[in-house]
TORGU-19337 format. One record per residue (C-alpha): x, y, z; residue number from 1; chain. Coordinates in Angstrom, 3 decimals. Example, Ala and Ser with C-alpha at 12.3 -4.5 7.8 and 13.67 -1.06 7.14 Angstrom:
node px->12.300 py->-4.500 pz->7.800 pos->1 unit->A
node px->13.670 py->-1.060 pz->7.140 pos->2 unit->A
//
This chain:
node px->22.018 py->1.449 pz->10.972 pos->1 unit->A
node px->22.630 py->4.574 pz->8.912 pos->2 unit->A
node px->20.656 py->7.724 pz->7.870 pos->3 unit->A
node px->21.158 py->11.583 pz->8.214 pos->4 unit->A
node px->19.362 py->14.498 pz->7.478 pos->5 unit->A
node px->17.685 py->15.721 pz->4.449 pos->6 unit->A
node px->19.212 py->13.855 pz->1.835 pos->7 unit->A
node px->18.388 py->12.226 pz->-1.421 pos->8 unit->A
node px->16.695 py->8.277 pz->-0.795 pos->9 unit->A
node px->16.231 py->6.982 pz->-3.741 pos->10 unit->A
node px->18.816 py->7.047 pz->-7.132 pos->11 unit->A
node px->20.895 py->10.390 pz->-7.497 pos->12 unit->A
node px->20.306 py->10.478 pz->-10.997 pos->13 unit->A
node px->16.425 py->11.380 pz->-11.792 pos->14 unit->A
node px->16.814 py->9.497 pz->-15.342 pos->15 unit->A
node px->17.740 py->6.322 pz->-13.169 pos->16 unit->A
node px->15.051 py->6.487 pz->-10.742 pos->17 unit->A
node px->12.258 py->7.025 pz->-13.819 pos->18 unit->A
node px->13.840 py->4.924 pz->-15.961 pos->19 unit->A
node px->13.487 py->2.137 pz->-12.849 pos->20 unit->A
node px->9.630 py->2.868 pz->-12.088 pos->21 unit->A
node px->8.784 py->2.450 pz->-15.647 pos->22 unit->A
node px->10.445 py->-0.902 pz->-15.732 pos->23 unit->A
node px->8.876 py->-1.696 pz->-13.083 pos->24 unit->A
node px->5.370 py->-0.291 pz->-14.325 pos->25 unit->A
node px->5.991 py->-2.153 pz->-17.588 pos->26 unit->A
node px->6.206 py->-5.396 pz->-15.679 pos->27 unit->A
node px->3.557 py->-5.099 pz->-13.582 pos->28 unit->A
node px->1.443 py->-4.716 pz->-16.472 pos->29 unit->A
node px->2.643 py->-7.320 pz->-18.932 pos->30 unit->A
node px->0.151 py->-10.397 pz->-18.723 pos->31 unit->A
node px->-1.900 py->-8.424 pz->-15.873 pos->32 unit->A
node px->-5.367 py->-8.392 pz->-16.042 pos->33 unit->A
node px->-7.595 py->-5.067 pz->-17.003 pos->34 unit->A
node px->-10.407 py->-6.428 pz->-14.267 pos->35 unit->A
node px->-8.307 py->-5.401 pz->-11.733 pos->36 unit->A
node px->-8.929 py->-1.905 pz->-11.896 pos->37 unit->A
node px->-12.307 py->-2.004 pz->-12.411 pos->38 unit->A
node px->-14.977 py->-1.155 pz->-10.296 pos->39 unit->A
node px->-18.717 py->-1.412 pz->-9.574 pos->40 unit->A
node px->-20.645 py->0.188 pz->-13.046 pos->41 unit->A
node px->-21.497 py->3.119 pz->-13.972 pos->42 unit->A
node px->-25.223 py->2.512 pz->-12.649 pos->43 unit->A
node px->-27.071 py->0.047 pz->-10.811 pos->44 unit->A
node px->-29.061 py->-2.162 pz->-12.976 pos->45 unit->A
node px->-30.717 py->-5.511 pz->-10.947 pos->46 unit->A
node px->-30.343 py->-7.776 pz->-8.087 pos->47 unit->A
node px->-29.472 py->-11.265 pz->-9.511 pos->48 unit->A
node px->-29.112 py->-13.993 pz->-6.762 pos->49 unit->A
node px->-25.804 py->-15.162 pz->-4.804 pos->50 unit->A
node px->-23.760 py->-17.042 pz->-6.577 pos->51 unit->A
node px->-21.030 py->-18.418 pz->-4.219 pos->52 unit->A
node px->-17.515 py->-16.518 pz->-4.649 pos->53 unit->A
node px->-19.385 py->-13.062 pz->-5.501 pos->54 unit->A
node px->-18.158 py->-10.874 pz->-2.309 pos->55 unit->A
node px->-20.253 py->-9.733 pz->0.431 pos->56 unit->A
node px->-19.402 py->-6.067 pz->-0.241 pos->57 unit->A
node px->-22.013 py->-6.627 pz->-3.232 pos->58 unit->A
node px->-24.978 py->-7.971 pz->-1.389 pos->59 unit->A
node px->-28.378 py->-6.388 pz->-2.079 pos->60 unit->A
node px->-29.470 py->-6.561 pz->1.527 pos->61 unit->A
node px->-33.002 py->-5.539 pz->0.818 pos->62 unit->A
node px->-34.206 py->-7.659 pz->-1.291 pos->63 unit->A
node px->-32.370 py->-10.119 pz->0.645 pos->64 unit->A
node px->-34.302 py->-9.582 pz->3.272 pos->65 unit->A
node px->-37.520 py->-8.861 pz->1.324 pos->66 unit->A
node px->-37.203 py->-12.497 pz->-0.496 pos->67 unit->A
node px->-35.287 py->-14.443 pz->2.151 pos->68 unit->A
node px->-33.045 py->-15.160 pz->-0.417 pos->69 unit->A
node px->-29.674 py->-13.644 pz->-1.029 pos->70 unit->A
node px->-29.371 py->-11.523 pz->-3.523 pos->71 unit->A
node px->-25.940 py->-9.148 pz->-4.704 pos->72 unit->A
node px->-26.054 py->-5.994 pz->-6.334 pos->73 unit->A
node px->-25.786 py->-6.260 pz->-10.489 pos->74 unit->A
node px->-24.165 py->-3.240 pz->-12.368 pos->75 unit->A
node px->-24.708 py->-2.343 pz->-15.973 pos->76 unit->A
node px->-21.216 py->-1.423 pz->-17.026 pos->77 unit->A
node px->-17.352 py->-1.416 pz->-15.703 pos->78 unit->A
node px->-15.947 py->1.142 pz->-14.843 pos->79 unit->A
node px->-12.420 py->2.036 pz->-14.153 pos->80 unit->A
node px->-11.471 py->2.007 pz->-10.506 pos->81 unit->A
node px->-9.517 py->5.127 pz->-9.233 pos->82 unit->A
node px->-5.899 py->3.552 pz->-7.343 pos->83 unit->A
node px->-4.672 py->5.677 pz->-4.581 pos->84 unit->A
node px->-1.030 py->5.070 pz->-3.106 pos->85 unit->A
node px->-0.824 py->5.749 pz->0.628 pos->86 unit->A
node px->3.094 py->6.387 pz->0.979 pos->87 unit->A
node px->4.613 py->5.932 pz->4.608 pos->88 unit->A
node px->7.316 py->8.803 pz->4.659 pos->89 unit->A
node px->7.442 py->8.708 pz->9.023 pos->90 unit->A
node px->10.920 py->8.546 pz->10.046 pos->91 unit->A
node px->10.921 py->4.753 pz->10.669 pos->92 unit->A
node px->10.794 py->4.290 pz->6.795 pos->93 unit->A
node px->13.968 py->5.921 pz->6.412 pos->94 unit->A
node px->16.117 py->3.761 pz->9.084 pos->95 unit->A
node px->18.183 py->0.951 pz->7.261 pos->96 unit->A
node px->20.811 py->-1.555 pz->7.578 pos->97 unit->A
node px->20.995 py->-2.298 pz->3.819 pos->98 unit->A
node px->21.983 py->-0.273 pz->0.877 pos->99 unit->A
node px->18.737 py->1.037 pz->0.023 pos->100 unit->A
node px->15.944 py->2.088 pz->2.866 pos->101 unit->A
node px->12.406 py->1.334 pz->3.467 pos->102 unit->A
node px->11.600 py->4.547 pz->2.199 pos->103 unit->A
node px->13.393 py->4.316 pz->-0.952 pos->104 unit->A
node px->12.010 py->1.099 pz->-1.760 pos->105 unit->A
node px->8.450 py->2.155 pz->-1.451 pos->106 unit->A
node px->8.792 py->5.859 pz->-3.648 pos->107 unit->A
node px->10.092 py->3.893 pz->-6.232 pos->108 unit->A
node px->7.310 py->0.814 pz->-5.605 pos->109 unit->A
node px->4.758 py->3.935 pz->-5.350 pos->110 unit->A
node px->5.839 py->5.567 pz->-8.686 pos->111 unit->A
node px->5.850 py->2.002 pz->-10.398 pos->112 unit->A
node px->2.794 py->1.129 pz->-9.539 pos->113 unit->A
node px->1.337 py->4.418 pz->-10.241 pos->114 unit->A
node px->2.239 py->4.566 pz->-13.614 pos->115 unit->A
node px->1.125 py->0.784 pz->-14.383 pos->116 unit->A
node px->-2.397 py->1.995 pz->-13.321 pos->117 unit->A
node px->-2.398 py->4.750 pz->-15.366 pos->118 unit->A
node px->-1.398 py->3.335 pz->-18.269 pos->119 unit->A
node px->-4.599 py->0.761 pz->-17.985 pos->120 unit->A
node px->-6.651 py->4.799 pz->-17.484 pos->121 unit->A
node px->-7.266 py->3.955 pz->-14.220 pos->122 unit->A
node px->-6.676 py->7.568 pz->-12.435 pos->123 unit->A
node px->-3.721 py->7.527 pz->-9.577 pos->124 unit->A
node px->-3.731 py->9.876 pz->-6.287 pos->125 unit->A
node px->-1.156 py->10.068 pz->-3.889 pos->126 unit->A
node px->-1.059 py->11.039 pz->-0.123 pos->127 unit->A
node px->1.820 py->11.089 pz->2.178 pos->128 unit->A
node px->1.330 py->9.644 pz->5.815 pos->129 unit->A
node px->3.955 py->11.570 pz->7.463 pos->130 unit->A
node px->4.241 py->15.022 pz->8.736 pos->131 unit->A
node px->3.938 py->16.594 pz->5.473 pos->132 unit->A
node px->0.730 py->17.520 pz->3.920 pos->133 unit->A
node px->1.034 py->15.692 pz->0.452 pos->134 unit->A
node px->-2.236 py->15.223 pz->-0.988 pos->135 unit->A
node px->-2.411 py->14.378 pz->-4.777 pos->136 unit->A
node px->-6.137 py->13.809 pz->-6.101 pos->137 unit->A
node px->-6.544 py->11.104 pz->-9.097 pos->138 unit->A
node px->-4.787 py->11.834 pz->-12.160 pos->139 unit->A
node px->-4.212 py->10.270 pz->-15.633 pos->140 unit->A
node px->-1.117 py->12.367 pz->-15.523 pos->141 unit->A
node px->1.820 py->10.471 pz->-15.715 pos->142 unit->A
node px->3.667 py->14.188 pz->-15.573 pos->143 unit->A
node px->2.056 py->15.244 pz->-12.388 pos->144 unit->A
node px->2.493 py->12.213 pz->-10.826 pos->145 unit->A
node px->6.025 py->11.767 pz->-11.799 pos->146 unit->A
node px->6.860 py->15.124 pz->-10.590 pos->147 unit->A
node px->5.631 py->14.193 pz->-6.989 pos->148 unit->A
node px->7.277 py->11.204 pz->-7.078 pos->149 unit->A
node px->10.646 py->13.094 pz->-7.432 pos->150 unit->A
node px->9.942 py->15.294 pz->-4.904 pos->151 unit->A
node px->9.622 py->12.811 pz->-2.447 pos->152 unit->A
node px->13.008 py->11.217 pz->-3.411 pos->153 unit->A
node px->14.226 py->13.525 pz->-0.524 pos->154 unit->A
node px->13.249 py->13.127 pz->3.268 pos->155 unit->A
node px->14.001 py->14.635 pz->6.381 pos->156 unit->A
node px->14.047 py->12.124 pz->8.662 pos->157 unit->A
node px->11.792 py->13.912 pz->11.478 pos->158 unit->A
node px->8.777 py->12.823 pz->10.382 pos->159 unit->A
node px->6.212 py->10.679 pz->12.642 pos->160 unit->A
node px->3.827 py->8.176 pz->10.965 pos->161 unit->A
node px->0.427 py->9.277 pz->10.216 pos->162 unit->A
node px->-1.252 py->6.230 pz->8.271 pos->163 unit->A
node px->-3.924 py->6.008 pz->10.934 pos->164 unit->A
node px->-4.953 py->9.453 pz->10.469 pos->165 unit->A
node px->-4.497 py->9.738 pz->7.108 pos->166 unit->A
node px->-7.042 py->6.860 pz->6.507 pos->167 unit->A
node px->-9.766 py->8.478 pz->8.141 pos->168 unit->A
node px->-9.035 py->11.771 pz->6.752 pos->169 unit->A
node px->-9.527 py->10.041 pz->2.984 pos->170 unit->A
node px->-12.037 py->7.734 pz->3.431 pos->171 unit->A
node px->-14.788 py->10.301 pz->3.778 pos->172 unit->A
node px->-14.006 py->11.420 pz->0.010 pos->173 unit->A
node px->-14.007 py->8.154 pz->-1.704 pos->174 unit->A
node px->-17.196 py->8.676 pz->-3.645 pos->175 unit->A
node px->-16.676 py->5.353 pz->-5.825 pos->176 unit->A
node px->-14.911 py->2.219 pz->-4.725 pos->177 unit->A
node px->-11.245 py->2.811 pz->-4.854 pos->178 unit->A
node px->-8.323 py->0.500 pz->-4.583 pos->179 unit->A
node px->-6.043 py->1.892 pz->-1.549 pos->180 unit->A
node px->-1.913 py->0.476 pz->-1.434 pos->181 unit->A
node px->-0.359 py->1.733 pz->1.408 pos->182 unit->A
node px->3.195 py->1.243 pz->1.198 pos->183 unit->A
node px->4.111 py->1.045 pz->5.428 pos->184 unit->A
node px->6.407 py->-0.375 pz->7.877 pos->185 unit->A
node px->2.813 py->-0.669 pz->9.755 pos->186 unit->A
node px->4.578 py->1.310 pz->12.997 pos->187 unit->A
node px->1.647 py->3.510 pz->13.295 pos->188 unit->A
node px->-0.961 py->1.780 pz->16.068 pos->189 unit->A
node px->-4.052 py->2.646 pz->14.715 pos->190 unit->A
node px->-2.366 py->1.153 pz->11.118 pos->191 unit->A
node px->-4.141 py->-1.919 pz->11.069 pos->192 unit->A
node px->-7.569 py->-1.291 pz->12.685 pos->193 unit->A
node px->-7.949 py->1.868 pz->10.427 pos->194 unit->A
node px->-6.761 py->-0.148 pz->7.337 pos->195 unit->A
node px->-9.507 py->-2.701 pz->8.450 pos->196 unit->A
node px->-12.260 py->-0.590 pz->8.438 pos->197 unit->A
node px->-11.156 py->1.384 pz->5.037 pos->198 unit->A
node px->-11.106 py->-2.001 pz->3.850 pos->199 unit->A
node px->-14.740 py->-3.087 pz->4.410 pos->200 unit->A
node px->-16.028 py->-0.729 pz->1.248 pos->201 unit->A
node px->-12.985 py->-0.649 pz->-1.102 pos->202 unit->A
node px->-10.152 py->-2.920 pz->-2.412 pos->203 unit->A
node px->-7.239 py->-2.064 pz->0.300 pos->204 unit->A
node px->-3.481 py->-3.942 pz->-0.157 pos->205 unit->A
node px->-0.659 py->-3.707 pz->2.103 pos->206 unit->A
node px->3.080 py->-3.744 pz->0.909 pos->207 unit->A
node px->4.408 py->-4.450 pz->4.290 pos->208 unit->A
node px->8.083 py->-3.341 pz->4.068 pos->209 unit->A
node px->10.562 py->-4.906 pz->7.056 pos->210 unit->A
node px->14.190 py->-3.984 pz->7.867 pos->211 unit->A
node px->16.531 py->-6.867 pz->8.363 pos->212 unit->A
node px->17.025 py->-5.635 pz->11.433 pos->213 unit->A
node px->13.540 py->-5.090 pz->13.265 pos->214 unit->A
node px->13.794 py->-8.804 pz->12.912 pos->215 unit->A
node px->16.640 py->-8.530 pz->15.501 pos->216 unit->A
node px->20.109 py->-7.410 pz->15.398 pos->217 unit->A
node px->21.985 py->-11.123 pz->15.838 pos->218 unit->A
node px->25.424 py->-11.303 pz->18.197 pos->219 unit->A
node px->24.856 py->-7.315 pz->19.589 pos->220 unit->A
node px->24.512 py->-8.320 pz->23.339 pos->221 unit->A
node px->22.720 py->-5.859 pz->24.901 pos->222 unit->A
node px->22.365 py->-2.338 pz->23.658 pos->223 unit->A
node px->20.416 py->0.964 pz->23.887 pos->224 unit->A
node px->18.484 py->2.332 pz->21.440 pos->225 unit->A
node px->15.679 py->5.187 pz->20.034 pos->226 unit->A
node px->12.838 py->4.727 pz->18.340 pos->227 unit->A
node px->13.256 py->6.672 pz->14.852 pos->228 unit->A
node px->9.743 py->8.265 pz->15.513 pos->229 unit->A
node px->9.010 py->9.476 pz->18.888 pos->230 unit->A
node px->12.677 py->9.354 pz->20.132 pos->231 unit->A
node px->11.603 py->6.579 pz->22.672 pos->232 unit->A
node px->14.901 py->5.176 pz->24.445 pos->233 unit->A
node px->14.860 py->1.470 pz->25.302 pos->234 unit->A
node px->17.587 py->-1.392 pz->25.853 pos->235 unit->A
node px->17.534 py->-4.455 pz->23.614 pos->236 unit->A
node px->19.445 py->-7.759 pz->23.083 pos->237 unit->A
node px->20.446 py->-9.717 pz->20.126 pos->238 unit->A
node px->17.586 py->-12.255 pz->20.983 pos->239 unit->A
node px->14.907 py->-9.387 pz->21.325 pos->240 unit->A
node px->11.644 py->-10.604 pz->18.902 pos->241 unit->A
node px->10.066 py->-7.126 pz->17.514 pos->242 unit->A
node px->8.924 py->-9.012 pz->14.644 pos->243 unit->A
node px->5.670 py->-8.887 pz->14.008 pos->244 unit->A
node px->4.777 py->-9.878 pz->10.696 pos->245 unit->A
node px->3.124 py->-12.853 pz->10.635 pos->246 unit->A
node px->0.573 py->-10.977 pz->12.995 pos->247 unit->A
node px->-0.186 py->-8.300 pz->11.107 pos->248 unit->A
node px->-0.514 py->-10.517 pz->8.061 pos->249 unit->A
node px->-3.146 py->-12.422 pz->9.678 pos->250 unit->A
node px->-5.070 py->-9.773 pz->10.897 pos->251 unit->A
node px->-5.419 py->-7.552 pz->7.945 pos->252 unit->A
node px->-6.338 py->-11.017 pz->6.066 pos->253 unit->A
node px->-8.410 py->-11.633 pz->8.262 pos->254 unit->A
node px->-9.747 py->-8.036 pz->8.041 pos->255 unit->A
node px->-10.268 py->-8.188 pz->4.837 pos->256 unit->A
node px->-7.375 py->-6.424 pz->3.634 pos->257 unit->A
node px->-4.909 py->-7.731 pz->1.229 pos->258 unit->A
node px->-0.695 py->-7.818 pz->2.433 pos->259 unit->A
node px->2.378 py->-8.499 pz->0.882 pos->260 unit->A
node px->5.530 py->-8.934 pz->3.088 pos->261 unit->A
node px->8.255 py->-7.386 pz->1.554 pos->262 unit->A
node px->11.228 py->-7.738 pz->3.628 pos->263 unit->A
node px->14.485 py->-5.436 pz->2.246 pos->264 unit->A
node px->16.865 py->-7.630 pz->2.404 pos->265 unit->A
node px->15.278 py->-10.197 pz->0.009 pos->266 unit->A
node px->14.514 py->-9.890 pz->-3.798 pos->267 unit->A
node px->10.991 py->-7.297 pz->-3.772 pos->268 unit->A
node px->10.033 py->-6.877 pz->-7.320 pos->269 unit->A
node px->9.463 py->-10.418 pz->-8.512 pos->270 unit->A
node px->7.079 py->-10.597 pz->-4.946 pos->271 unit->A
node px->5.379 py->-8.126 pz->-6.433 pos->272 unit->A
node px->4.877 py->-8.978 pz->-10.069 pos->273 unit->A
node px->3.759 py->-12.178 pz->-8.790 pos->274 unit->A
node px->1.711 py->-10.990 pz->-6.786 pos->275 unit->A
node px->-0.158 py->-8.382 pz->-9.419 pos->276 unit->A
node px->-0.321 py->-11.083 pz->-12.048 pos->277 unit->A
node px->-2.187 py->-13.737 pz->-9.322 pos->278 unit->A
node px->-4.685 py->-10.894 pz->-8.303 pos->279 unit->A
node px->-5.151 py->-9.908 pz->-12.911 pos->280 unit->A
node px->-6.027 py->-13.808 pz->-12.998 pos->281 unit->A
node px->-8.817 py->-13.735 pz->-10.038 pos->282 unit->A
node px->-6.712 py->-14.839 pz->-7.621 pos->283 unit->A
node px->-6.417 py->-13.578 pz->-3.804 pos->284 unit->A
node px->-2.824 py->-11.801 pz->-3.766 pos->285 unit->A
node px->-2.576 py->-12.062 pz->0.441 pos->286 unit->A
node px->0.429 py->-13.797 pz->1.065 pos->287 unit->A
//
């Protein structure tokens, strides 16, 4: 594994990393549908009764339980849903045994999908989950948030992860239903349960980004180690499982929350132009 201190993550050239996210933005919008982004209307209109597939989010428990019948919430117009990216910039991100990082992966993820919202008006904020206090609120500026995106082309590598915390701190100011990505190595142990519970009133996706080697480091023996984070010392072996994907996966599912496992050392952006395009055609994107 590599990585040293305060240096650039993602392309050295600033033309080459924007040039990238809008590439990437431009894919993720071709063929992708506008109903993604949308939210409950501008104002409640009627109840109408359950048809099967509608989700529970929308049930109009009252008159539910007034009629004995269920009943979901009917709105008069769509709206456009505001997107916030959650960006994981804790130390762990930054730790890599391939040519580009965790970290670098999701800043230029982040900025792609930023700018594909924005471009169907669907207003983008930004906060960090490290150390740093990085707080955009929604914008239709692609400026702004291209700006921020460049700044956090450079890390530190000190930072601990913060996701947990960071949820709770936004979830109080989501006034409308939002759709949350948090772009994580899910390190953070109040990750999941927080993304959970964020996830029972808004539209909440993981990108689950995984080091080849927190799948296991293959012919090492025994060896000693830190954890990127807290500086944790421990002694592993070459058959050591800290691979915990397929857990997470099923608990955020089953949570409620949708997850993509994007593992760095396999191709990432046709995952997640697939993945986009299934969720713009009414599909589930939890994979």
């Amino acid at each position: 594994m590599h990585g040293t201190h305060d240096i650039e993550i993602a392309p050295t050239d600033p033309r080459q990393f924007e040039l990238a996210a809008r590439r990437l933005a431009n894919s993720l919008v071709f063929g992708m549908d506008d109903s993604i982004f949308h939210g409950p209307g501008i104002e409640y209109a009627q109840p109408r009764p359950y048809v099967p597939g509608d989700p529970i989010k929308t049930m109009d428990w009252k008159v539910t339980g007034r009629t004995g019948k269920y009943f979901v919430k009917e709105y008069q117009e769509p709206k456009r849903m505001p997107v916030y990216v959650l960006l994981d910039t804790s130390a762990s991100m930054c730790v890599s045994s391939h040519h580009m990082s965790k970290y670098a992966w999701a800043v230029s993820i982040g900025a792609g999908v930023a700018l594909a919202a924005q471009s169907r008006l669907s207003p983008v904020g930004l906060m960090g989950c490290g150390d740093r206090e990085l707080h955009v609120e929604p914008t239709l500026s692609v400026d702004r948030m291209m700006q921020w995106a460049h700044r956090l082309r450079r890390h530190g590598f000190r930072e601990s992860t913060q996701l947990g915390q960071r949820l709770k701190q936004l979830a109080p100011s989501l006034r409308t239903r939002t759709m949350i990505i948090a772009l994580t190595d899910l390190h953070d142990p109040d990750a999941i349960p927080s993304l959970k519970r964020v996830g029972q009133e808004h539209e909440c996706i993981v990108f689950h980004l995984q080091d080849a080697a927190e799948r296991g480091i293959r012919g090492s023996g025994f060896f000693r180690g830190s954890e990127a984070e807290s500086g944790v010392r421990f002694t592993g072996h070459s058959w050591s499982n800290w691979d915990h994907a397929e857990e997470s996966r099923r608990e955020l599912i089953h949570g409620g929350v949708e997850y993509l496992h994007l593992p760095t050392d396999e191709p990432i952006l046709s995952k997640i132009r697939f993945f986009m395009r299934r969720r713009g055609a009414g599909g589930n994107g939890a994979r």
